[in-house]
ROKOLKE-348578 format. One record per residue (C-alpha): residue in three letters; z, x, y. Coordinates in steps of 0.001 Angstrom, whole numbers. Each point is the difference from the previous one (the first is absolute). Example, Ala and Ser with C-alpha at 12.3 -4.5 7.8 and 13.67 -1.06 7.14 Angstrom:
BEGIN
+---------+---------+---------+---------+
! residuo !      c3 !      c1 !      c2 !
+---------+---------+---------+---------+
!     ALA !    7800 !   12300 !   -4500 !
!     SER !    -660 !    1370 !    3440 !
+---------+---------+---------+---------+
//
This chain:
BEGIN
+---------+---------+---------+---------+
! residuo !      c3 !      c1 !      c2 !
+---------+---------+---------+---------+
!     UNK !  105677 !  118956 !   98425 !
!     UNK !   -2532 !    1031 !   -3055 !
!     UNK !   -2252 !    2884 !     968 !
!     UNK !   -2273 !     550 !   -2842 !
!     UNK !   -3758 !    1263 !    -706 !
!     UNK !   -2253 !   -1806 !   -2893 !
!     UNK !   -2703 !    1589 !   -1256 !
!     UNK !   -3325 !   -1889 !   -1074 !
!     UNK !     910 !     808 !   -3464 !
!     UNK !    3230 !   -2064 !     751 !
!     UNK !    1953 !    3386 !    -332 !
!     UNK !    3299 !    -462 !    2692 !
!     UNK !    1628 !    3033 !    1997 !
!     UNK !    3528 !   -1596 !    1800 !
!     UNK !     839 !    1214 !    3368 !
!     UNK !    2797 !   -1379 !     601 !
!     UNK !    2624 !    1385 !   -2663 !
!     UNK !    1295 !    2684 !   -2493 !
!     UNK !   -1800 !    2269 !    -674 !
!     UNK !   -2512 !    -412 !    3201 !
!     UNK !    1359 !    -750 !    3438 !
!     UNK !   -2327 !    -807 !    3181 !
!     UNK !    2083 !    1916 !    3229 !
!     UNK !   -1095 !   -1446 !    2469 !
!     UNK !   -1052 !   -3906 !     272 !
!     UNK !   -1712 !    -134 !    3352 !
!     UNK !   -2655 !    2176 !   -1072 !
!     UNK !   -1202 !   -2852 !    -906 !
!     UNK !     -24 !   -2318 !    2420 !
!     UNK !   -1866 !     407 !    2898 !
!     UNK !   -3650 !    -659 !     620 !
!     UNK !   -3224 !    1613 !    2118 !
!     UNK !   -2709 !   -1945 !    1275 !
!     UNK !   -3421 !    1171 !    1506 !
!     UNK !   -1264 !   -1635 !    2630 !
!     UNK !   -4014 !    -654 !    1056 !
!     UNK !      84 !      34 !    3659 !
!     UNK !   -3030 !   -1300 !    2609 !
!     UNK !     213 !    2390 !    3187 !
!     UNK !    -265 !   -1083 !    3807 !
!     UNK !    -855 !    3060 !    1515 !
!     UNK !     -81 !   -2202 !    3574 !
!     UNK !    2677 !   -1337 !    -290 !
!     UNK !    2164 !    2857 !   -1648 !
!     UNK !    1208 !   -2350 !   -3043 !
!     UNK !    -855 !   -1102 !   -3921 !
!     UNK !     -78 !   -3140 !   -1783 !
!     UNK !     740 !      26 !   -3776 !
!     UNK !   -2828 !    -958 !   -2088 !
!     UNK !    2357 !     103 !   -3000 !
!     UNK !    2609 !    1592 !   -2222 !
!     UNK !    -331 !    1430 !   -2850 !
!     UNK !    1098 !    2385 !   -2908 !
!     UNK !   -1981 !    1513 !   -3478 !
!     UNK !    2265 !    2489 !   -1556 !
!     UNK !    3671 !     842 !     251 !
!     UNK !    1938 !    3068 !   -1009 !
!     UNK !    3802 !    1238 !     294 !
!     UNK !    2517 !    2230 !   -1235 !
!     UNK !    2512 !   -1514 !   -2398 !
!     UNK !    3042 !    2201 !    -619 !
!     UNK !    1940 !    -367 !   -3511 !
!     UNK !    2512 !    1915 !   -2082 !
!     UNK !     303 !     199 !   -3474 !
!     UNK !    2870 !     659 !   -2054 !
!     UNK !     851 !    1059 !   -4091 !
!     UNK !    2553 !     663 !   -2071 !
!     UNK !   -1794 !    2834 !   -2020 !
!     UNK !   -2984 !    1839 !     350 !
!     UNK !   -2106 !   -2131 !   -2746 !
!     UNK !    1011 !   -3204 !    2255 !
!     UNK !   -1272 !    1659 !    2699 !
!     UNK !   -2883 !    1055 !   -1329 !
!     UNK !    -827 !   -3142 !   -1610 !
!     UNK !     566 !   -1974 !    3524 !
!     UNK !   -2478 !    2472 !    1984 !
!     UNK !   -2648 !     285 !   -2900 !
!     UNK !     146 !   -4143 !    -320 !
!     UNK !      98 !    -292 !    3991 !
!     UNK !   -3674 !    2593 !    -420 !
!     UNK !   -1534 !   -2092 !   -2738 !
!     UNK !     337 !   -3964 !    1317 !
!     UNK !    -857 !    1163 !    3919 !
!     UNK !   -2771 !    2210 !    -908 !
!     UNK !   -1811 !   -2835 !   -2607 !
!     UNK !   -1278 !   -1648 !    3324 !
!     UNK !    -814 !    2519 !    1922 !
!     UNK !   -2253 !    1421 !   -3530 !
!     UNK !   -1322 !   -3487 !    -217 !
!     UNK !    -292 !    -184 !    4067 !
!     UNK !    1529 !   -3727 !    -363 !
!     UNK !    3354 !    -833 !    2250 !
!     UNK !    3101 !    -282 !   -1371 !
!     UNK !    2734 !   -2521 !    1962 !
!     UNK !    3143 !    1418 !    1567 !
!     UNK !    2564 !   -2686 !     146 !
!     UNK !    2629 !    -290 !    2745 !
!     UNK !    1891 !   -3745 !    -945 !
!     UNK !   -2839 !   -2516 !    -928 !
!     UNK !   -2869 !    2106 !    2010 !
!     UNK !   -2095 !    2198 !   -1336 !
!     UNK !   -2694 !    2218 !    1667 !
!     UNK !   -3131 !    1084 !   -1641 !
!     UNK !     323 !    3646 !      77 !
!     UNK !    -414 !    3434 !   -1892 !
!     UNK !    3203 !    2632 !     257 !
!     UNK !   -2747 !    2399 !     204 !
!     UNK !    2162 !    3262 !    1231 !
!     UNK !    3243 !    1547 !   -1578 !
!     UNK !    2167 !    2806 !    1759 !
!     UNK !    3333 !     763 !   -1639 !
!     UNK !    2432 !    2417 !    1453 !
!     UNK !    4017 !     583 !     186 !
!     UNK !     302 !     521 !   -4190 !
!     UNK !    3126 !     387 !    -838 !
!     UNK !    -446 !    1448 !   -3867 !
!     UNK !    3474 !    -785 !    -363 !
!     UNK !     517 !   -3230 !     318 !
!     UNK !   -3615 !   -1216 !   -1022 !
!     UNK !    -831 !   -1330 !    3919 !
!     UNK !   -3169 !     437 !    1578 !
!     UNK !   -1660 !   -2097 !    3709 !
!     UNK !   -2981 !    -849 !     -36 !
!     UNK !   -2274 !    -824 !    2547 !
!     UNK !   -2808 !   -2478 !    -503 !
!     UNK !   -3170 !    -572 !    1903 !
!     UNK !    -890 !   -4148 !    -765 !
!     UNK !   -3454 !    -637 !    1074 !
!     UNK !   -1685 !   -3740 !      -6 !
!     UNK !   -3283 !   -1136 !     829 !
!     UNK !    1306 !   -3822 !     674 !
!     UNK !    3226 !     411 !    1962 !
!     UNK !    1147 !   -3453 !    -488 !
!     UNK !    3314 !     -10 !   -1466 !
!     UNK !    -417 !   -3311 !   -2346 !
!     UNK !    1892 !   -2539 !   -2091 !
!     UNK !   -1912 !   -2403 !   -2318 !
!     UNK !    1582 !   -3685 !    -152 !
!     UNK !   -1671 !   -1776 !   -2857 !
!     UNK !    -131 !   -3579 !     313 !
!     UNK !    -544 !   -2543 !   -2977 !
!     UNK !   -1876 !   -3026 !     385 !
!     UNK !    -296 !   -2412 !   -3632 !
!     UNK !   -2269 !   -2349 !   -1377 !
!     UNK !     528 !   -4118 !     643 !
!     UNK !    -501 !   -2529 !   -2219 !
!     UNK !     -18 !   -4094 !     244 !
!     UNK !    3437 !     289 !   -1892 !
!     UNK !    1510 !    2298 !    2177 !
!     UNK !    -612 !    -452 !    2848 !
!     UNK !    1896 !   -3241 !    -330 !
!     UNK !   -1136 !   -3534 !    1362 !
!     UNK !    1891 !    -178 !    3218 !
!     UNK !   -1622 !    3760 !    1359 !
!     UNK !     565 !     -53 !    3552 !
!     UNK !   -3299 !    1281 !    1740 !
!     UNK !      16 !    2398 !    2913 !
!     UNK !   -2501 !    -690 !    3417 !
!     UNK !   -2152 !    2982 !     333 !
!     UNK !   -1522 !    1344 !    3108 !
!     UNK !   -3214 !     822 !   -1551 !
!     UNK !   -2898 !   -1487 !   -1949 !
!     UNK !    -754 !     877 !   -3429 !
!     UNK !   -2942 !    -187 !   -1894 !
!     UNK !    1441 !   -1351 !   -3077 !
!     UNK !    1370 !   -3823 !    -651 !
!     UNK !    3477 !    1690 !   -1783 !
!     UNK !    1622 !   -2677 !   -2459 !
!     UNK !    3254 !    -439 !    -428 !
!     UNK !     580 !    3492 !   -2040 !
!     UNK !   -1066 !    1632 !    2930 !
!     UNK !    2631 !    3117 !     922 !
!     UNK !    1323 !     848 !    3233 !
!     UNK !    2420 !    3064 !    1429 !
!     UNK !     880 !    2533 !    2185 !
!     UNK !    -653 !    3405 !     240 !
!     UNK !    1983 !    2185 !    2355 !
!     UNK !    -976 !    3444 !    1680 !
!     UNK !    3621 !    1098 !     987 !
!     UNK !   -2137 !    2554 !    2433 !
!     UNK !   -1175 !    -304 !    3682 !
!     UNK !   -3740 !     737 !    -960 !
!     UNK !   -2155 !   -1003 !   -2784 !
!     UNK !    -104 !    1521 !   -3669 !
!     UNK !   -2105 !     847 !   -2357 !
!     UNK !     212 !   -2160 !   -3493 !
!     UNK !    -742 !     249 !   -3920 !
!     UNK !    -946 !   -3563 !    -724 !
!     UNK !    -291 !    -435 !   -4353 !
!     UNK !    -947 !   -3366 !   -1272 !
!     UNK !     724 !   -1156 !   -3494 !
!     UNK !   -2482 !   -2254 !   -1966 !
!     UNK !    -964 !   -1977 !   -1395 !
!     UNK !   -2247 !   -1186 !    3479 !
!     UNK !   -2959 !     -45 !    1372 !
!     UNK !   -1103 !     726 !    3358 !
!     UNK !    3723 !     552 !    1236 !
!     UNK !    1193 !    -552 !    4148 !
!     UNK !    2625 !     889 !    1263 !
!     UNK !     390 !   -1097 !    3898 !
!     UNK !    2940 !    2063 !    1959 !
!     UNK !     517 !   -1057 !    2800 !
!     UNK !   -3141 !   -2200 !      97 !
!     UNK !   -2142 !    3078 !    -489 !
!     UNK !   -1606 !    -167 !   -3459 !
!     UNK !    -270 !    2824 !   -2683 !
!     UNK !   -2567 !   -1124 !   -3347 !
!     UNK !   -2013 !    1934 !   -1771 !
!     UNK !   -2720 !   -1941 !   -2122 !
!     UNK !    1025 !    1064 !   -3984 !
!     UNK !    1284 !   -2007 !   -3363 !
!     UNK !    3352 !    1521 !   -1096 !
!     UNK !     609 !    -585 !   -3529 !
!     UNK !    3932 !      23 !   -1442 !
!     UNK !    1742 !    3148 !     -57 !
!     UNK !   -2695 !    1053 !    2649 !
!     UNK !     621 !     687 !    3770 !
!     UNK !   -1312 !    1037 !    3341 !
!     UNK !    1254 !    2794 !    2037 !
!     UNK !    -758 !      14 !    4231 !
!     UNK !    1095 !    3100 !    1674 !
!     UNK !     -63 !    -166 !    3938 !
!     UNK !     753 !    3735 !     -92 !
!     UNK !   -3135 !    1660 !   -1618 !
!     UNK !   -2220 !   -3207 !     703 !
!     UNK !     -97 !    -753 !   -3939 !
!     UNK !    -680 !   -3037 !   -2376 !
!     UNK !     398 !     649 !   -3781 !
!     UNK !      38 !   -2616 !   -2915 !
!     UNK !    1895 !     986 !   -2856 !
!     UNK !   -1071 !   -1265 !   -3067 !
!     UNK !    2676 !    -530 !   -3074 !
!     UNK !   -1228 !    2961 !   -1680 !
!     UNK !     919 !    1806 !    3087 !
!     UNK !   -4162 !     763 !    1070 !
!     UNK !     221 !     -37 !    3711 !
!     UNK !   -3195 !   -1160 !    1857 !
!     UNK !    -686 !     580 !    3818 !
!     UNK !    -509 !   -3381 !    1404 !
!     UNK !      75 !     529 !    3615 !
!     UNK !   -3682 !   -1503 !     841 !
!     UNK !    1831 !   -3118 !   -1358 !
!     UNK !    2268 !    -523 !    2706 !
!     UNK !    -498 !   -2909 !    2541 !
!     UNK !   -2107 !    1527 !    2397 !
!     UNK !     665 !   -2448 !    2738 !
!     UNK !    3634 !    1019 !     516 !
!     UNK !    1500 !    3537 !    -458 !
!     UNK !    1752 !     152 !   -2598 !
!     UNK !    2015 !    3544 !     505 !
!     UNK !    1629 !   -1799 !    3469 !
!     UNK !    3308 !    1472 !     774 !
!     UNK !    3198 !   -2288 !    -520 !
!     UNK !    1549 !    -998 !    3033 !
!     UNK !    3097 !     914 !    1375 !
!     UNK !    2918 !   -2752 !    -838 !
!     UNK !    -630 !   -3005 !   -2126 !
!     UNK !   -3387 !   -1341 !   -1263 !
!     UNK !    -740 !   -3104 !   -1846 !
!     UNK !   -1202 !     233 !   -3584 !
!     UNK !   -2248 !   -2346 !   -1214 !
!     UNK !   -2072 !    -382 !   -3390 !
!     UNK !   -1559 !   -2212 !   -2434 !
!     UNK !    3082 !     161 !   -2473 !
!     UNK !   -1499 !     745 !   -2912 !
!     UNK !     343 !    3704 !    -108 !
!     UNK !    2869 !    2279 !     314 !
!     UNK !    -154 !    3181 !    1972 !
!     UNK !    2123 !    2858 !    2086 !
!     UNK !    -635 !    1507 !    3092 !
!     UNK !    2074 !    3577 !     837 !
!     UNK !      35 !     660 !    3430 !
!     UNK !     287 !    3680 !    1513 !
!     UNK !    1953 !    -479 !    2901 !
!     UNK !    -392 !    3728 !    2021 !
!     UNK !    2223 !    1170 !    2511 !
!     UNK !     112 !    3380 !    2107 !
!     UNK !    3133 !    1473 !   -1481 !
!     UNK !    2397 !   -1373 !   -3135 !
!     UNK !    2972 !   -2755 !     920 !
!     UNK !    2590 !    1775 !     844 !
+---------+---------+---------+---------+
//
């Protein structure tokens, strides 16, 4: 399994092998919940109101190893430099465990048990996040239609919903699947060139009222509540008083598999965070 930590300057420290060892795995696994209770003093019992969880923190235990005192030194200065950039620029880093990530700082260091000589040293870390999701982004590609390839004999589907738009025969359909048992957040990015671009999942529609030119697009990020248009020059504009008003357009994706439907014209990807409590094991 890769164990790793990426900086926000892209700068990688690997856990997982020579010269940097995590000791023990389960440390992190495991997850704490708190819990908002409603008390029934008469009748000596609670009812949950609901469950919940803003920060996280835990010890991570590693070892690290050299052949030579300049190896070693080089390994614990690097280790220094690409864990302390986020915590000087107070921006999360993402410790990996497989194809999970969490959003996290290694904000404490504690190293003890040198052994001068053979260049060894543990260390333990303190790893600290503010969203303790572990998360894995699936990015999903959906690509213009035309007339010509769509082909003549397109078999249409039978949708359970009503759209707003008579779609021709370029119109694209899909699937999008949340592997997850509870909804996600999403990065939606739309390519141009289109104008007033709708996307329905699920039947629920996402559009934001703006002309993309070529080589422009449109980013929509559930997470932060955001709506930027990119121009080709790369001058980003906030365009979130844009949005269709009469239907939210930062709406979770569902658990399992939605139906994708658009005009066709327009090519665009949707990433998906799926979040769990702890990593796959």
């Amino acid at each position: 399994m890769d164990i790793y930590y990426l900086n926000t300057a892209g700068e990688k420290i690997i856990l997982s092998e020579w010269p940097i060892a995590v000791t023990d795995l389960t440390q992190l696994y495991g997850r704490k919940w708190k819990t908002s209770i409603k008390e029934n003093k008469a009748k000596s019992r609670a009812s949950v109101l609901y469950t919940y969880r803003t920060t996280a923190e835990f010890k991570l235990d590693i070892s690290i190893y050299a052949d030579s005192k300049s190896e070693y030194e080089e390994v614990m200065n690097n280790f220094e430099a690409v864990t302390d950039y986020d915590v000087a620029n107070n921006t999360p880093g993402k410790l990996y465990v497989g194809e999970y990530y969490l959003p996290c700082f290694i904000r404490d260091t504690s190293p003890s048990d040198y052994e001068e000589l053979f260049y060894t040293v543990n260390e333990k870390l303190t790893v600290y996040s503010t969203n303790p999701h572990w998360l894995r982004e699936a990015k999903n590609s959906y690509i213009a239609h035309t007339e010509e390839s769509s082909g003549e004999e397109q078999e249409y589907l039978n949708f359970d919903y009503n759209f707003d738009y008579n779609y021709a025969s370029t119109s694209g359909y899909g699937a999008l699947s949340n592997e997850t048992n509870t909804g996600c957040d999403f990065l939606m990015t739309i390519y141009g060139a289109i104008e007033n671009p709708a996307i329905y999942i699920n039947g629920h529609l996402y559009q934001v009222y703006v002309t993309l030119g070529t080589n422009e697009y449109l980013t929509i990020d559930s997470r932060d509540s955001t709506i930027v248009l990119t121009s080709a020059t790369g001058k980003t504009t906030n365009v979130y008083s844009l949005r269709n008003q009469d239907s939210y357009i930062f709406q979770q994706i569902p658990a399992g598999t939605s139906t994708v439907y658009w005009a066709g014209t327009f090519g665009f990807d949707i990433t998906l965070f799926e979040k769990r409590s702890e990593p796959l094991w």
